[in-house]
N, C-alpha and C positions, 0 to 999 in steps of 0.2 A: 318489563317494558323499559325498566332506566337502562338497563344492558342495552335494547335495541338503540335506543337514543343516541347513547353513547359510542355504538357501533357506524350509524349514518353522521355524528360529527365526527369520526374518526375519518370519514369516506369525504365530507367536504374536504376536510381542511389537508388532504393527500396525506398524512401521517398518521402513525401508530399514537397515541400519547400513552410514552412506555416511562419517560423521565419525567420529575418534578421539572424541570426545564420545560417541556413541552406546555406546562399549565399554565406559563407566564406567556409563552409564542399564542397560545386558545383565548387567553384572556385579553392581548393586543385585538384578535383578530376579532375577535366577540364586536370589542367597542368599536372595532373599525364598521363592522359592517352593520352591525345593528342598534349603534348606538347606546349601547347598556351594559354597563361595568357589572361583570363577576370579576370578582380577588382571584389571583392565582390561590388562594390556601382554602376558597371554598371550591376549586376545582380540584385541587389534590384531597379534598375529599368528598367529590362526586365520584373521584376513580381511583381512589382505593390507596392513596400515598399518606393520607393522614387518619390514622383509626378516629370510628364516629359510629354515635349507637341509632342515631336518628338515620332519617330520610333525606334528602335533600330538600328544603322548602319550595312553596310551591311558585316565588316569585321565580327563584333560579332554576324551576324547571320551565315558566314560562318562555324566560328570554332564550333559553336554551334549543327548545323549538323553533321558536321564531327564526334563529340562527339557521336550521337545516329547512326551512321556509315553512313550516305551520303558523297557523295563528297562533296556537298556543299550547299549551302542555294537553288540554281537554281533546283538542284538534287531532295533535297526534297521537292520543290513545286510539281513538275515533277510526283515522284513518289505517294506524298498523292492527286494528282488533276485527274492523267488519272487511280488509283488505280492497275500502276503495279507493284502491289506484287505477290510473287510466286504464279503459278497456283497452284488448286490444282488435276490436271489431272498428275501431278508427283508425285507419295505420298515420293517416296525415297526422292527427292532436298527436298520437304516442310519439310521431318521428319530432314535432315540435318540444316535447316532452324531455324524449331523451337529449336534445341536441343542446336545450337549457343546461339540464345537468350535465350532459357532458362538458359542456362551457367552464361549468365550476370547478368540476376538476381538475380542469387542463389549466386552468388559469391557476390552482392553488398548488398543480406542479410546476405550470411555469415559475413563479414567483421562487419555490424553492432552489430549481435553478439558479436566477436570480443573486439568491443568498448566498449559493453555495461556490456561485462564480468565482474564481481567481483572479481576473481581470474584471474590472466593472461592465456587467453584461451588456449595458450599453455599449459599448467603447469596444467590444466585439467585433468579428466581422462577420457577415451575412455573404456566407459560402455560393457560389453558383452552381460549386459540384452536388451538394447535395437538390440544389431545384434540376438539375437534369437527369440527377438520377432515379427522383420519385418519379420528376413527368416522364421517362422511360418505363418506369412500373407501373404506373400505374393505367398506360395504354396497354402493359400488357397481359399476357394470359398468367401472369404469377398471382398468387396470394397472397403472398408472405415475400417479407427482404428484411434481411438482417445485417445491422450496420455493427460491426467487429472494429475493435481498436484498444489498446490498453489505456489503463485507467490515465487521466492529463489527457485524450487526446481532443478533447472536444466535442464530441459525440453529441452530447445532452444539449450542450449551446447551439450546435449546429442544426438541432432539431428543433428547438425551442424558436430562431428565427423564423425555421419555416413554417412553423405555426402560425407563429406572430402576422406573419407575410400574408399565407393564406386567407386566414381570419376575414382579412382586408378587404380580400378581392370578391365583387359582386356575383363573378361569375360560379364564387364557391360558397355563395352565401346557405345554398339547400345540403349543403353536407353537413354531418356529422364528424367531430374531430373530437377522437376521447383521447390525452395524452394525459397518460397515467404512470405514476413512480412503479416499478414491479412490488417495492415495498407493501403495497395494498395486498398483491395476490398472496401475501400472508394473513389475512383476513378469510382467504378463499379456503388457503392448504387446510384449515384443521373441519370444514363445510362438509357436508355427505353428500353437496350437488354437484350437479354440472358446473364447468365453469360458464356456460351460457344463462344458465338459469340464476347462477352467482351476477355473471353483471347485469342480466334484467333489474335485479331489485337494486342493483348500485345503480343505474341509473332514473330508477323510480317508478318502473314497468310491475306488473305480478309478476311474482314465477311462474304461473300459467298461461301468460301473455303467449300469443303465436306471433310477435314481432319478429323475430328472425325468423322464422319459418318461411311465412307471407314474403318476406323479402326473396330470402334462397329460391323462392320456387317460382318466381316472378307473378303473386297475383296481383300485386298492388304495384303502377308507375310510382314510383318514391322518388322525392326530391334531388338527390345529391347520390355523392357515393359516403360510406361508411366507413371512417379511417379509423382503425385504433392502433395508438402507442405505446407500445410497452415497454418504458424508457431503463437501463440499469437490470438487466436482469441478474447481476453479480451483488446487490446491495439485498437480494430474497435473502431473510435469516432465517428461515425453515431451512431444516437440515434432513435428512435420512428420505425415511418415504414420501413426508410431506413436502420436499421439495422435488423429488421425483414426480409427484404428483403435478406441481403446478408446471414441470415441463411438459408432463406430457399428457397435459390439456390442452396447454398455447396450440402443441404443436395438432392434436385432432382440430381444434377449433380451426385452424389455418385451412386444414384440409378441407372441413365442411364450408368452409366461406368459399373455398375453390370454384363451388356450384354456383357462384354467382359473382359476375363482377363488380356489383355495388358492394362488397367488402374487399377490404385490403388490410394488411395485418404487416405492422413494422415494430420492429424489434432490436434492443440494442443490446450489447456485453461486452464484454473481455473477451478473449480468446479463450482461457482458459474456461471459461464458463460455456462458453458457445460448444465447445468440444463436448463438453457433459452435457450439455442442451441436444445438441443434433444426435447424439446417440439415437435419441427418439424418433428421426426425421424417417419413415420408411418410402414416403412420398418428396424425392428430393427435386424433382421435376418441378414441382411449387413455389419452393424458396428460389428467389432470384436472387443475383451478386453472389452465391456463397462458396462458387467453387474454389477449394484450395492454392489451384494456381492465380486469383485474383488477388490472393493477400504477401503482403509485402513481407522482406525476414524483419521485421517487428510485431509481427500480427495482425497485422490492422489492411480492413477493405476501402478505408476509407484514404485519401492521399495527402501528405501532408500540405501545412500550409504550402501558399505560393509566393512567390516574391510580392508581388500585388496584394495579398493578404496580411503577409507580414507589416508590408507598411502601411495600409489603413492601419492596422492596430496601433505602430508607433504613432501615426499620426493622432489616434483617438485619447491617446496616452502621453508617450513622455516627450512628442513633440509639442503637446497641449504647453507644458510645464516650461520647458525651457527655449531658450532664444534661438539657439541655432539647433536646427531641425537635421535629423536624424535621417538618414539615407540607410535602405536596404542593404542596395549598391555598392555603400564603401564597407562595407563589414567583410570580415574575413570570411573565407567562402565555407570550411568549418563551422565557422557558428551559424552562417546562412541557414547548413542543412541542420543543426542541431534548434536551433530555436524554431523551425518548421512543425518542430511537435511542441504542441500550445503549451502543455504546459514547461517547457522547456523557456516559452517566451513569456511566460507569466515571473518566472524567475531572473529573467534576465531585467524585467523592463522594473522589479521589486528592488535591485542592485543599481544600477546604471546611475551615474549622477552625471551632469557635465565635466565635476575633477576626475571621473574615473575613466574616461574619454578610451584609455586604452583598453576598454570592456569591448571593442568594437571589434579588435583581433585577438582577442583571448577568450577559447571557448572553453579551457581549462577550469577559468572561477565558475562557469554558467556548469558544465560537470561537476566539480564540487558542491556546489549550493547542492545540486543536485543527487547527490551520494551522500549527501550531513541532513539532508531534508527524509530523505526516500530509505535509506539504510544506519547509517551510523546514529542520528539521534531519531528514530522512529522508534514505534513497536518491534516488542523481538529485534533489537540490534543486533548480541551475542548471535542471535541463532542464523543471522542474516548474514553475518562476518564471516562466519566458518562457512555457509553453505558457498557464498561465492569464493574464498580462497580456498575452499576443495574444490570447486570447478576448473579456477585455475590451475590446481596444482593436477589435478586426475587428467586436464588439459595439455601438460608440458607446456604451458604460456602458450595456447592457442595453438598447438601441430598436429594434436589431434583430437575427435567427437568422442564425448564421454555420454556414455550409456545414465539410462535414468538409475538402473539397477545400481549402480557403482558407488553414483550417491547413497542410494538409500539402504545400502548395506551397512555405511557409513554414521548415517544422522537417518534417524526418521522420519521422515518429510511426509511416510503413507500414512502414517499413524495417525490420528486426531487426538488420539490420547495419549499420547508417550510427550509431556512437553510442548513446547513452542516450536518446534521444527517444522511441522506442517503447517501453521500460521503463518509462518516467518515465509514457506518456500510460495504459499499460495499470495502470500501479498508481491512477493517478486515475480511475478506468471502474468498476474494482475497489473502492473503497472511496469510489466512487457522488459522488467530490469533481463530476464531469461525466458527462455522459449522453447519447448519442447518440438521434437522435430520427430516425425513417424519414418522407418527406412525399412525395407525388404533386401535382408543378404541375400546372396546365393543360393540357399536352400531353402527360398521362400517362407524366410523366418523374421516375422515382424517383430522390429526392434525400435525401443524409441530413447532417443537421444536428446541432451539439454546443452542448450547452450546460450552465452551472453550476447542479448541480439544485436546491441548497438556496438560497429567496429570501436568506435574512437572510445567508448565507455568501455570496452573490453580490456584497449592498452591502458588506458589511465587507471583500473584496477591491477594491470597486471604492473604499469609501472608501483604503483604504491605497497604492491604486495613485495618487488623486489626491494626498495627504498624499506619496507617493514625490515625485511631481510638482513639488510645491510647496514643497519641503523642509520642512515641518513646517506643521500645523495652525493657520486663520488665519479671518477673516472673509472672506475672496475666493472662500475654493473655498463657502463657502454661496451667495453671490451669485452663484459661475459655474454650479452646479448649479443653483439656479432659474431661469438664463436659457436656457441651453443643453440644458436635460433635460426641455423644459415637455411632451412627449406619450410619457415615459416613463418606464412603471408603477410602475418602481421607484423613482421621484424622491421619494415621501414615506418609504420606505424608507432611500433614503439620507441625508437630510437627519435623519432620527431619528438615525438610527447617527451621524455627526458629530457632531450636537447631543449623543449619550450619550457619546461617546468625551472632548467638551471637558467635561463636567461631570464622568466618572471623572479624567480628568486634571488637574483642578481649570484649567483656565485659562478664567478669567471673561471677558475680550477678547472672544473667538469670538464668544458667542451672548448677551452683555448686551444687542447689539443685533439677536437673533434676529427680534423679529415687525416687523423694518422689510425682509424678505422681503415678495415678491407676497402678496396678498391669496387668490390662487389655491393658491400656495406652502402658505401655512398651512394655507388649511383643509384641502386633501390629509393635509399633515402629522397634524393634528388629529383628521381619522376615526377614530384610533388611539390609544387611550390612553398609548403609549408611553414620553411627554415628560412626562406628570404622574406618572406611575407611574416613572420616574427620578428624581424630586424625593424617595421614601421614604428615599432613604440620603444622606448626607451629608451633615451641618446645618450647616457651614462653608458651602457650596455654596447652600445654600437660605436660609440667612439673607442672605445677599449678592447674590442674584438675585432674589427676591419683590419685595420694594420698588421696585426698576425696574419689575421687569414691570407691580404693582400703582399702577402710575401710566401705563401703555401702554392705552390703551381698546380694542385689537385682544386684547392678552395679558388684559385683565379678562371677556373675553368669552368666547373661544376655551378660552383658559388655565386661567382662575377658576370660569364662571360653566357652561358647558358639560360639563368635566372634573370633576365632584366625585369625589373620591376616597375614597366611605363605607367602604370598606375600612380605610379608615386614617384615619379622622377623626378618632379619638384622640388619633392621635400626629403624624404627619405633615401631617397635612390641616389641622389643631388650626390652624397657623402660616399658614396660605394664608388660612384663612376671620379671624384676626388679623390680618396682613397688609391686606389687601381690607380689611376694615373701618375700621381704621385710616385709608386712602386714600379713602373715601365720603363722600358731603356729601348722597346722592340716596335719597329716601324707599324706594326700591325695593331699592335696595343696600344698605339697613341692614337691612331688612328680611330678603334674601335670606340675610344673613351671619348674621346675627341667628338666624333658625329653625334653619338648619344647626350652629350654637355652641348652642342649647338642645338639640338632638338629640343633638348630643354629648354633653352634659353629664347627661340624660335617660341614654342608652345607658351611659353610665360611671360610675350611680347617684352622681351629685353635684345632688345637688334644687337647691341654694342659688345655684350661678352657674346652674341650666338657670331656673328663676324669673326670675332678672335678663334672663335674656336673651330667655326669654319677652314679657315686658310689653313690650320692647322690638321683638318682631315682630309682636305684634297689631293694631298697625294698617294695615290694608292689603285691600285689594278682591280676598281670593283668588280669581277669578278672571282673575287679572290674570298671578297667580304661575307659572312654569312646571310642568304637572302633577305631577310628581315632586315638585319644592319644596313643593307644595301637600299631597299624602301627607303631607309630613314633619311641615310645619304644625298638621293637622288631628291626625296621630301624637301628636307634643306636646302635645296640649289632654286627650287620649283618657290620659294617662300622667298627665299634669298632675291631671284631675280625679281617677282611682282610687287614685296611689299619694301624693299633697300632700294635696288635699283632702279624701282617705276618703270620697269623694261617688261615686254609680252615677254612669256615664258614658255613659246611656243616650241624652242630650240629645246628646254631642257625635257619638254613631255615627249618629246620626239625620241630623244636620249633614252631616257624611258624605257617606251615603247621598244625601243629596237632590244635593249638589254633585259625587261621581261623575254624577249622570243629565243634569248639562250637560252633559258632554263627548259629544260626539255622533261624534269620532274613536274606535277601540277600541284603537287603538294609545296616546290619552291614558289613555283609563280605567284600562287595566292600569297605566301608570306611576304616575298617583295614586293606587291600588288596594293596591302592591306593600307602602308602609309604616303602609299603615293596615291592613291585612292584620295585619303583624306585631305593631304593637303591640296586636292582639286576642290575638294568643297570649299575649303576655309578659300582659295584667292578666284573662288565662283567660275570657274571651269570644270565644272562635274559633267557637259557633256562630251567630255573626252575620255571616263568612266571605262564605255565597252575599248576603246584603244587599250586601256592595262587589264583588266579583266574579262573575265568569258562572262558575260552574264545568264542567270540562271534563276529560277523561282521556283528550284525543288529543295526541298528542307529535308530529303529522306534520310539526308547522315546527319546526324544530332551532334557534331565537333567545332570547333570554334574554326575553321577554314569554311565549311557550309556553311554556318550562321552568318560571314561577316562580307559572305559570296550574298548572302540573300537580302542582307540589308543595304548592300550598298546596288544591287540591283532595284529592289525596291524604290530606294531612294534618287536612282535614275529614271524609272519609269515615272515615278509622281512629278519629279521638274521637268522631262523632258517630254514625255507621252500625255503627259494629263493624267495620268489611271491613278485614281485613289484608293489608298487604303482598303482592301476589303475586313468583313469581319473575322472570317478564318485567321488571314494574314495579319490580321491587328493579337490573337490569341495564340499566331506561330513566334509573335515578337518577341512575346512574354515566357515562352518557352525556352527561345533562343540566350537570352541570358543566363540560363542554370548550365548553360555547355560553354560557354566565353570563358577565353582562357584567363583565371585570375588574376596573374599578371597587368596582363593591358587587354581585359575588358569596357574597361571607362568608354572609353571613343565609339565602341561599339553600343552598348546601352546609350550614348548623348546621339547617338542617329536612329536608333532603336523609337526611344523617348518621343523625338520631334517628330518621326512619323506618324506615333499613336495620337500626337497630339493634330498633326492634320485631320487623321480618321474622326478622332471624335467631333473636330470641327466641320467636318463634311456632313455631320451627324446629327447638327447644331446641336451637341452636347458640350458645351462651352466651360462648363465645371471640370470636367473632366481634362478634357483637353489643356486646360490650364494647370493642372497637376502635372501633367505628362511632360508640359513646356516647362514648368518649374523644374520640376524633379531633372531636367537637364542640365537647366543653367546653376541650378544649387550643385553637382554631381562636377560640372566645369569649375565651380568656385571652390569645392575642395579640394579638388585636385591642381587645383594652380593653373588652370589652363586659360590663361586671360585672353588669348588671341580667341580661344572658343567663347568662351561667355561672351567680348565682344560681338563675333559674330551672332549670337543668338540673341544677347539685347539689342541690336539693331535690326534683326528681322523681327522682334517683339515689340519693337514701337513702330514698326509700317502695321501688322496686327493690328497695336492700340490705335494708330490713329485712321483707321478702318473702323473701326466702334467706335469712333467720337471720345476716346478716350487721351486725347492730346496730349494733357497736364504732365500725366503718368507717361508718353509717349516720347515726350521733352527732358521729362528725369532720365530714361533709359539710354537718350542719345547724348547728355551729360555724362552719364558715367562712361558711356563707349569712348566719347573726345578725352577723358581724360586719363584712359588706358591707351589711348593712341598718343597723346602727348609724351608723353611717358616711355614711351615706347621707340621712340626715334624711326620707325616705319614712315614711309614718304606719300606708298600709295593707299588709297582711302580704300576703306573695307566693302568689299562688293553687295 
């Protein structure tokens, strides 16, 4: 009877108690909930960790009871000897019954959770992908839905809010919600029953009970629907048959719940487990979400964070901590996608201080943390080192798919008992480091292949592996990677990563003589903004490599002339277009530099050097100019004439208009469209909009010419038509950012922003909306764009003084006079 005992406190508290550690976690929770201290050391000898010739006394079997809700130790002989537990000829009391107990357990998984969080599970975010995708299931004819993702992805959190959520809501007050660790159904594996008859009694039912029966076969209207959870199925330590076993129960149980849709059956793993799981699936018609084309080349059905997610979390986090708050938005677009997988941003937000500021475009340290955490000082290191530098090597540095057999003819990875090799490969499977991939040759001969799923983690191994090679970081392995890597994918990938590793490491040697690489080499390299968007941090670095390069006619081109960095033109970019300048002698190059330094100057309300450098780009045959340059150009004159001159600027949009209708490409006219576009906003003439662009409200091409065609259409229709914000179009915004060209995305996200922030205010969601208008004007202040922030603190105190928020309304228009002061501008901001 103490066995049974101990089996139902195993079932409350969701764990095994397998370690003297767990008797100190029983003995918190004892006091917490029942108010009465047992010692951790008389619990390690209730359960067998301290030898003892006695019984356990009967005070501590009292309280012990009481704990899994008896009166008392007498109570529960009582009730587990004559087996009276609730009939089941009441389905109502049982479904009250079970729905208790389910309670406890969900609650004593949640908490684990909880504990086990990497980020403070508060300070999470609460997914909307996953509430649209149960309420999808759960209208429909599935059974089952299996949520796939490697280990860091957020699975369990993701699940645990929607619990939390649910719980809440009145209208689910009559369901039952069991969210259970799979850890438990080791409890089950070594049983001779059903697993249905197994959780009757975890939930407090008999084993004879016809509670699911009555339910499946509809005699009884029952309250609610019937959710069970079955959170981690990769954490089951039964092994051989008895984990065979507990698959393929879930997976009958799934199917007999099919006959009725007051059950629903969700389920969570790894990939590599779901694969050993669904062997069993003979009825796949059931499982919803799981078809293989749904999951992504990391394994996972689930999608990574969003930009929107990302920053709640900074915000719940290390914008909590420090002064100046953290933008999604300015981070390098690299670690955007790489901190996307949680636990990728659990490690970044564990590093990040305000001195390390340039943590923002360097996703190299957030990879390493990540390879010293997950490989190098983990479990099985050794065994983990050689399995990924054989992949690379059996690879030729990523050219070609290496067979699983290749490996394992190698290292034993199949074996469970030859060593650490199979430990070592199932923990990289597991936490999605490689990923096995199923292919049919030619003669219909299934073959399965492994390989390392994240691109940018693939070259940062393959660089370290050359750098192993080489013993330290040099100009040979650039010129051995361009000769020897010329038909593979990854080679512009690798040669960035090098290039960013010799510039974080400061040694100049490497890549001084970077663009005397193939002609081929570069411009691969150069598709990519990666290499100018590395020059944002470190001005020891950039003062010391510009002037080479800016005397290189391949680097003025590629480098310079190609790569504008309006993102940063301010700050960073400010030195490159200096630079270049400096090194020109050619009408067209002063020119070029010229318009870009008045644009700056123009954007960072300084009238006085953008005039100088005006007069200095006017003369030239813009059509000659590259379209963009040519916006920018035409921008300047439209800025020039309203906010210097005091003069309508009706002549220069006219100009304009006529030199958009040369370009007879559509792809040029959006680029020179894009900055004359904006500076209508900024001197409040945006209904002259459709005059430079075709306007349009289809989103169907995901490229930054679509995205910046649909925002600045948007934001013509909301001032000039009236039409607000829809909710689709508020969730096409949020999209449109992950396709903006890194470069000079800013402008785009700062009109992106301000329209969300209409929406929510149409919405009277006034919280919200006020993020959205922050998150602009913060996004305008890092980037130096004072003419913008102006603009948007002066419409933010007509806002404030709409809500009677005057005080705040009179600071805003303080600081806009004194960017205007400052700024030698004549006419007033519209």
């Amino acid at each position: 009877m103490i066995e049974k005992l101990k089996n139902e406190i195993e079932i409350k508290i969701g764990r095994k108690i397998s370690y003297q550690k767990d008797c100190i976690y029983l003995s918190a929770n004892i006091l917490e909930q029942s108010k009465a201290y047992i010692s951790p050391a008389t619990l390690r000898r209730v359960f067998g960790f301290l030898a003892t010739n006695s019984n356990p006394s009967r005070v501590t079997l009292d309280i012990l009871s009481r704990f899994v809700a008896y009166k008392d130790w007498d109570d529960f002989i009582q009730n587990n000897t004559n087996n009276k537990t609730t009939s089941s000829s009441n389905l109502i009391e049982c479904w009250d019954l079970v729905a208790k107990n389910a309670s406890i357990i969900s609650s004593n998984s949640i908490e684990q959770i909880r504990i086990k969080s990497g980020i403070e599970f508060d300070s999470t975010v609460k997914r909307a992908f996953i509430k649209d995708r149960l309420k999808t299931f759960f209208a429909s004819q599935y059974s089952a839905v299996a949520f796939i993702a490697p280990g860091g992805y957020g699975g369990s959190t993701m699940l645990a809010h929607w619990y939390l959520n649910r719980i809440k809501k009145k209208k689910h007050t009559g369901d039952i919600i069991l969210f259970m660790s799979a850890q438990l159904l080791d409890q089950f594996a070594p049983t001779e029953v059903f697993i249905e008859t197994w959780l009757l009694r975890l939930l407090g039912l008999k084993p004879d009970s016809a509670f699911f029966t009555e339910i499946l076969h509809g005699k009884n209207n029952v309250q609610g629907q019937f959710i069970i959870i079955i959170d981690a199925l990769d954490e089951i330590t039964s092994q051989g048959s008895k984990q065979e076993k507990i698959y393929k129960s879930l997976v009958d149980l799934a199917e007999k719940l099919a006959k009725s849709d007051k059950f629903k059956l969700i389920v969570t793993a790894r990939l590599s487990t779901w694969k050993a799981f669904s062997t069993h699936i003979k009825e796949n018609s059931i499982w919803g979400h799981t078809d293989p084309e749904l999951f992504s080349k990391e394994g996972a059905n689930i999608p990574p964070l969003n930009h929107e997610e990302i920053q709640v979390i900074l915000d719940n986090t290390l914008n909590k901590d420090y002064a100046n708050r953290i933008l999604v938005h300015e981070m390098h677009p690299d670690l955007r996608e790489i901190i996307s997988y949680p636990y990728f941003l659990q490690l970044f937000i564990s590093v990040y201080t305000p001195e390390s500021k340039h943590l923002l475009n360097d996703q190299l340290s957030i990879l390493s943390e990540f390879l010293k955490k997950q490989v190098y000082f983990a479990h099985y290191s050794d065994e983990k080192i050689d399995i990924l530098n054989q992949i690379i090597t059996l690879s030729k540095y990523g050219q070609r798919l290496v067979l699983k057999d290749e490996l394992k003819s190698i290292y034993p990875i199949h074996l469970k008992l030859s060593g650490n090799y199979y430990a070592a490969y199932e923990d990289l499977t597991s936490y999605g480091i490689i990923i096995e991939e199923t292919q049919v040759d030619t003669f219909g001969v299934y073959l399965k292949y492994i390989r390392i799923a994240n691109q940018q983690l693939m070259s940062m191994l393959i660089v370290q592996n050359l750098i192993r090679i080489e013993r330290g970081l040099n100009s040979k392995i650039f010129l051995w990677v361009d000769k020897n890597l010329s038909d593979n994918e990854l080679k512009s990938s690798i040669l960035s990563t090098l290039f960013k590793l010799a510039y974080k490491e400061r040694l100049t040697d490497p890549i001084q003589n970077f663009f005397e690489l193939s002609k081929e080499a570069l411009a691969l390299t150069f598709q990519n903004p990666t290499i100018t968007i590395t020059f944002r941090t470190d001005s020891l670095m950039r003062n010391s490599l510009l002037p080479i390069y800016a005397k290189n006619p391949t680097a003025r081109k590629l480098f310079f002339e190609n790569n504008v960095d309006l993102n940063h033109i301010v700050d960073s970019f400010n030195l490159f277009l200096k630079t270049y300048l400096e090194n020109s002698s050619k009408n067209d190059e002063i020119v070029w530099a010229n318009t870009l330094l008045c644009f700056n100057s123009f954007i960072s309300a300084d009238s006085n050097h953008a005039i100088a450098h005006l007069e200095k780009s006017n003369h030239t045959n813009t059509m000659e100019l590259d379209p963009l340059i040519a916006g920018i150009w035409f921008a300047n004159n439209i800025i020039f004439e309203t906010f210097v001159e005091n003069q309508n600027s009706m002549g220069w949009i006219e100009k304009a208009t006529k030199h958009s209708a040369l370009y007879k490409d559509n792809e040029a006219k959006d680029d020179f469209a894009e900055f004359v576009v904006l500076s209508l906003i900024l001197i409040g003439q945006s209904h002259y909009i459709p005059k430079i662009i075709k306007l349009s409200d289809d989103f169907s091409k995901p490229n930054h010419r679509s995205a910046m065609r649909f925002l600045f259409t948007k934001f013509y229709r909301f001032e000039h038509e009236k039409k607000v914000i829809t909710n689709e179009e508020n969730s096409i915004i949020e999209q449109i950012y992950c396709v903006l060209n890194p470069l000079r995305s800013y402008f785009g996200i700062i009109v992106g922003e301000t329209l969300r922030s209409s929406y929510f205010l149409s919405s009277n969601n006034l919280e919200e909306s006020n993020v959205c208008f922050r998150n602009a004007i913060e996004l305008s202040g890092i980037a130096g764009y004072k003419l913008v922030e102006a603009s948007l603190m002066k419409n933010l105190s007509m806002l404030l003084n709409q809500l009677g928020e005057n005080e705040k309304a009179n600071n805003c228009i303080d600081y806009v006079d004194s960017i205007w002061k400052r700024s030698g501008f004549k006419h007033e901001l519209p």
